[in-house]
Phi, psi and omega in degrees: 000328186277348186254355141325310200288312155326322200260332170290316203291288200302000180299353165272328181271343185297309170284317174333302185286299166329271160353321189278306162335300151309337151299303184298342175285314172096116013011317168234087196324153145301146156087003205270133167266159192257085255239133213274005183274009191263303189303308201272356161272317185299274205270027176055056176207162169232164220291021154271338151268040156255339145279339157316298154343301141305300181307317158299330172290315207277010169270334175299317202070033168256014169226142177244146177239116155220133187306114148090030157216354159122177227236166181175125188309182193263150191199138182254159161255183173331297185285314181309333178285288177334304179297313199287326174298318191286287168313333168285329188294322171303321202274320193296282171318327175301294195297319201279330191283004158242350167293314190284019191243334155274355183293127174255196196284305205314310209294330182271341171280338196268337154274334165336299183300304151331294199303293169332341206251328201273318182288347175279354176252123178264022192247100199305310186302315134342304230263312169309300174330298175295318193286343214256351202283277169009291184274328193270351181298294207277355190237010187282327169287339195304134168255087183246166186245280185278314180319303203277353176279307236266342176277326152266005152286313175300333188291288171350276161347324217237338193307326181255349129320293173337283180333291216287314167282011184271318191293294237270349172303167158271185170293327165292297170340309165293324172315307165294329181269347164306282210293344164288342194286301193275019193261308202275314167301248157027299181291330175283306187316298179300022177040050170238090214280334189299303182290354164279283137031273192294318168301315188288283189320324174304290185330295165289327167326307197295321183288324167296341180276292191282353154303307169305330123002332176218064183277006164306284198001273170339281178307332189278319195289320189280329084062289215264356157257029149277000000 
């Protein structure tokens, strides 16, 4: 009986943790609603944990939640994605710079490797895993009590705006952010947290300058979940 019980009690982060994939997957657009007898069918569950669920999400801030009308992703405008870009250049270099000292040759051949694995794939849905494997990866040894929550809620946020400016780069553009991943490798190998550091931060910059740039992103993504 305790372990029925169990295999229930986890049924909310099980769905949680689907759901969340699939936002992140663009399965589900910003602005898109979440109807919840669809959701407790994609996951063989019913529908109390499956509010369980939401309700973690929307502590994540991928999900809006309002009373007596129902669940819907989370959706940004321009500035707000700007502001959340802004905030990562800060927070990011902050976060790797209790990471990198901890980082060993194993932990850096394995981004190394990441990287190497993002530039040989043309396939955007790839290239997002391995970056999102990559960064967070390299910020994974960090002993932090908030910073490391606060750094993956924000990537989350930002994931389908990502998705959406990822189809739209060019061939340079990819070019350059290859080469900060080994730029950004090469300086934690030399034990050089100021130039990772420094590196990291060019990198979200340079996506936040060209995110702006585009603000159909926005209109088209809020657009096509309603």
């Amino acid at each position: 009986m305790s372990e029925i019980r169990a295999r229930a009690g986890d049924a909310g982060p099980r769905v949680a943790e689907g759901l969340r994939e699939a936002i992140r997957r663009g399965d589900y657009a910003p602005g898109t609603r979440i109807l919840q007898a669809e959701v407790a069918e994609r996951f063989g569950a019913s529908r109390v944990p499956v509010r369980e669920a939401l309700r973690i999400l929307e502590n994540e801030g991928l999900v809006r939640l309002v009373a007596n009308t129902g669940a819907w992703v989370s959706s940004l405008t321009l500035a707000e994605c700007e502001e959340i870009y802004r905030m990562r250049e800060r927070l990011e270099p902050l976060l790797l710079s209790y990471a990198a000292p901890l980082l060993d040759s194993r932990a850096l051949d394995e981004l190394d490797e990441l990287a190497r694995e993002m530039s040989r794939t043309d396939d955007v849905d790839v290239f997002l895993a391995l970056d999102r494997r990559f960064h967070l990866g390299s910020y994974r040894a960090a002993r932090t009590l908030q910073l490391g929550d606060l750094v993956a809620k924000l990537w989350d946020s930002t994931q389908p705006y990502r998705r959406a400016y990822t189809l739209s780069i060019g061939e340079d553009a990819r070019r350059i952010a290859h080469e900060e991943h080994h730029l950004l490798i090469a300086a934690l190998r030399d034990g050089d947290v100021e130039e990772a550091e420094r590196v990291l931060a060019g990198h979200i910059r340079r996506t936040r300058r060209r995110l702006s740039r585009h603000p159909e992103l926005f209109e088209s993504l809020s657009r096509d979940g309603r």
